[in-house]
GULUMDREN-976228 format. One line per field, with one value per residue (C-alpha): residue number from 1; residue in three letters; chain; z negated, x, y negated. Coordinates in Angstrom, 3 decimals, padded with zeros to 6 digits. Example, Ala and Ser with C-alpha at 12.3 -4.5 7.8 and 13.67 -1.06 7.14 Angstrom:
<sites>
seq: c(1,2);
type: c(ALA,SER);
mol: c(A,A);
pz: c(-007.800,-007.140);
px: c(012.300,013.670);
py: c(004.500,001.060);
</sites>
This chain:
<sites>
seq: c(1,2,3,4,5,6,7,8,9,10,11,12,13,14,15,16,17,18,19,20,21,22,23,24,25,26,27,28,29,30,31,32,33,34,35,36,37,38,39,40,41,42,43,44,45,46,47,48,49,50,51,52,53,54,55,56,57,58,59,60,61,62,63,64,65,66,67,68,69,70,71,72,73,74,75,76,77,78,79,80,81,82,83,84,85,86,87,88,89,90,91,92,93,94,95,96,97,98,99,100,101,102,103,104,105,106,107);
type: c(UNK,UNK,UNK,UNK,UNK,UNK,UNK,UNK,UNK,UNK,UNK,UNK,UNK,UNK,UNK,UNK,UNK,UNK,UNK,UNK,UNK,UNK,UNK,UNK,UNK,UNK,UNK,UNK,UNK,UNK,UNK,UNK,UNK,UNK,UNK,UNK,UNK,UNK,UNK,UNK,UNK,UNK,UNK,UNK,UNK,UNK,UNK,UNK,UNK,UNK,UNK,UNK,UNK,UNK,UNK,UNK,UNK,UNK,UNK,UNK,UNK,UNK,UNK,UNK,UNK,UNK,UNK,UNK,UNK,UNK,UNK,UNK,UNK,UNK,UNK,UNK,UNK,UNK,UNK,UNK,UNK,UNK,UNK,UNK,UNK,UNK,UNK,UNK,UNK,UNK,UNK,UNK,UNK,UNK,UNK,UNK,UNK,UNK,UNK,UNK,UNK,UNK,UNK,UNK,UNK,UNK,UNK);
mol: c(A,A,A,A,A,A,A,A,A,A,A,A,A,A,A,A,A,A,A,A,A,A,A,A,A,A,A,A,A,A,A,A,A,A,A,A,A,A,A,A,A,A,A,A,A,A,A,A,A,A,A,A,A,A,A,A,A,A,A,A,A,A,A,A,A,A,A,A,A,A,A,A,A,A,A,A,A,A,A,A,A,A,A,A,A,A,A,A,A,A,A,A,A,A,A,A,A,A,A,A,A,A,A,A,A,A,A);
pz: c(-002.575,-006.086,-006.777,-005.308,-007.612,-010.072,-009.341,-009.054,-012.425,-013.846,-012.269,-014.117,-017.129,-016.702,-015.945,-019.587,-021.715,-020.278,-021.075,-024.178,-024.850,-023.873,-024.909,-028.023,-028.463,-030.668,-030.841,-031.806,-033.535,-031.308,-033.159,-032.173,-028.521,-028.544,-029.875,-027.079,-024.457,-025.631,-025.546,-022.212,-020.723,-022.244,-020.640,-017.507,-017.518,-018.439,-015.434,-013.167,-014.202,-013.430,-010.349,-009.340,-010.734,-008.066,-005.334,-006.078,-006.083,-003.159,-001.190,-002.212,-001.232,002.053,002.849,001.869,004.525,006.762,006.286,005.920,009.773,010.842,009.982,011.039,014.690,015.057,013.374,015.924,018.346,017.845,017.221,020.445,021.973,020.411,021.262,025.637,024.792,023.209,026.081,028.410,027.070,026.839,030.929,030.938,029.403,031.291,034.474,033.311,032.568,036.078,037.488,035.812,036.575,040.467,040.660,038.637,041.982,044.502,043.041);
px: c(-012.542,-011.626,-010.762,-014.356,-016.044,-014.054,-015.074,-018.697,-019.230,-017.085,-019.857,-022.237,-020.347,-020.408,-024.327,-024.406,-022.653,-024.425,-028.081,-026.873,-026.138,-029.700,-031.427,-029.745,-031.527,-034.105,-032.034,-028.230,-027.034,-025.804,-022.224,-022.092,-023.076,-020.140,-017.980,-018.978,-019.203,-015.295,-014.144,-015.695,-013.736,-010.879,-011.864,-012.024,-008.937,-006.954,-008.506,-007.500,-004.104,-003.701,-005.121,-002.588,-000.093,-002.036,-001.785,002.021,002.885,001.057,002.247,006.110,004.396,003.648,006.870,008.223,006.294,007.320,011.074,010.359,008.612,011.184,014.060,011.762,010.991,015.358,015.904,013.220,014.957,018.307,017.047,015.784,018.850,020.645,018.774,018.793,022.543,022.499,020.117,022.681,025.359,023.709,022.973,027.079,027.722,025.201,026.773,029.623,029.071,027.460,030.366,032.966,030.582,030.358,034.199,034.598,032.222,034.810,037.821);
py: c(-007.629,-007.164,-011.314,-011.798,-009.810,-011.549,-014.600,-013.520,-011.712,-015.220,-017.446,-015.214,-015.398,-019.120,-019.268,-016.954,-019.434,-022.165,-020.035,-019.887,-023.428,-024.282,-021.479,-019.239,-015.812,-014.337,-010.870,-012.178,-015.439,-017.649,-017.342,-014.099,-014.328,-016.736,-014.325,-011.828,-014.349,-015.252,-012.181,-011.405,-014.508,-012.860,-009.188,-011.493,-013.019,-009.701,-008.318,-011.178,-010.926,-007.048,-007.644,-010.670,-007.667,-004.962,-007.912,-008.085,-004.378,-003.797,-006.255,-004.784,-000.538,-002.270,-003.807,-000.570,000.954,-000.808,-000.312,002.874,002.991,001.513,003.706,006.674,005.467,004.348,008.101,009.679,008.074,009.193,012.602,012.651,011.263,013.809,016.466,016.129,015.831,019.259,020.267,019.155,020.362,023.917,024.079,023.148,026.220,028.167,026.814,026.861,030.881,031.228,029.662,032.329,035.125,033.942,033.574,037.439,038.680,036.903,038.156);
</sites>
């Protein structure tokens, strides 16, 4: 979204310096609507670059991300895993305990 605006506001930058070839201005010497205009490309530029920079860094946050979901849904899983075992383990022991309890009553 960003790299078409930029290239939208460049056209228009473009269709300026071109005006101003034709035209000049009543308000501003045409040297210094040169000036501006050249230090607008440069503006532009300098914002084309940080956003190649933005395009980069994000693109590295995203594959972060998805490491990152992927060593949550593998630790979820063994969480899980872990946990029935636990569960099952626990009903052992209660059995286990009912069991000891049953065979106290027959003796």
């Amino acid at each position: 979204e960003l790299e078409n605006q930029l290239t939208t506001k460049s056209k228009t930058l473009d269709e300026l310096k071109q005006s101003l070839a034709l035209n000049g201005s009543a308000e501003q010497t045409p040297e210094a609507l040169s000036l501006r205009i050249a230090e607008l490309c440069e503006m532009v530029d300098s914002i084309v670059t940080q956003v190649a920079q933005l395009k980069t860094s994000m693109q590295s946050i995203l594959e972060q991300w998805r490491v990152y979901d992927e060593v949550y849904a593998e630790v979820s899983l063994t969480t899980t895993r872990y946990l029935y075992c636990i569960d099952q383990c626990k009903r052992s022991v209660a059995s286990l305990e009912a069991l000891e309890n049953q065979v106290k009553t027959l003796q």
